[in-house]
Every structure is written in structure tokens, then in C-alpha cells.
C-alpha positions, 0 to 999 in steps of 0.5 A: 410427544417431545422431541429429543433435538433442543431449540433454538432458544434453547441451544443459546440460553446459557449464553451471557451478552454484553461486552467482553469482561477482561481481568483487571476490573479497570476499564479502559477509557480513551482519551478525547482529542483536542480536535479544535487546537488541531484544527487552529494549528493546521489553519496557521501553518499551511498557506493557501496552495493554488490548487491543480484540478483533475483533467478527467473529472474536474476535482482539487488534487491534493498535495500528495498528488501533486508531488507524486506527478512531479516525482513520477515525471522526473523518473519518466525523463531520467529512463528515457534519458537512460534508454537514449544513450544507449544503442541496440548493440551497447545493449546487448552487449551489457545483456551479455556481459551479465549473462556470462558473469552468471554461474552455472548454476541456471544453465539448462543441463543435459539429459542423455545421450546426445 
């Protein structure tokens, strides 16, 4: 009695493993860094940085954090300094004067009679 349905291994016998040959024949090599002059040359050209620490959890922030603290604070002062200056009224005037300067193109038109 043989089946008509191959197996398993059957189904992947023909299949070639290994890595992907591509034309050329050259196989490509990276390139090693030199990590170590890297490393000596960050070490020289940062300072120490006292460093901020997290409220919640107690870790070092980065520079990047920092700044990004510093740059979200100045947006949030210059947008309540925006929003003092003007009243409701200044408001809604500015508000309408855009709306009127808008085409007809987003009115609502009518639909039948009426």
C-alpha cells in the first residue's frame, strides 16, 4: 500500500541550505570600526554634565531630555503668552474674519425645496 501524497521530507529534498549566493562570486565584507579611538575621542570632547534625574523613577536624563524639557517649557509659556492677549471677543472675531475669507467651496449647499 503506498500513498500517493509525498512526505514531509520529501516535499523539501531538493531544497539547498546555506546562505544566499549572489552573482559576482566577491563576497562582501564589513568593515570593523575602530570602536577604542571612538570611544577616547567622545571621552575628550564632552565635559562632565551634572546630570538631572528623573522625578518618578530616580534614573539620569540624557542631554537630549534635558534639552527637549527646556525647548517643550518655552513652547508652553509662549502659548499662554499667546492665549492672554487675547479676549473671547478678539477671539471670535479673528475666528470670523477667517471663516469669511474662506470660499464657498465648504458651504453646506441646499437641498430642495425650501
Amino acid at each position: 500500500m503506498s500513498s500517493d501524497k509525498p512526505t514531509s521530507s520529501g516535499n523539501y529534498g531538493a531544497v539547498m541550505k546555506g546562505s544566499l549566493k549572489l552573482k559576482g562570486g566577491a563576497s562582501v565584507k564589513k568593515k570593523k570600526k575602530k570602536r577604542e579611538e571612538e570611544q577616547a575621542m567622545m571621552h575628550i570632547e564632552q565635559p562632565e554634565v551634572p546630570q538631572a534625574y528623573d522625578e518618578d523613577h530616580g534614573i539620569p536624563k540624557t542631554l537630549a531630555e534635558r534639552k527637549f524639557e527646556v525647548a517643550k517649557a518655552q513652547r508652553e509659556a509662549e502659548a499662554l503668552g499667546r492665549e492672554l492677549k487675547l479676549t473671547h471677543r478678539e477671539k471670535m472675531e479673528r475666528f470670523n474674519e477667517h471663516l469669511s475669507k474662506l470660499s464657498e467651496h465648504f458651504d453646506i449647499p441646499k437641498v430642495g425645496p425650501g
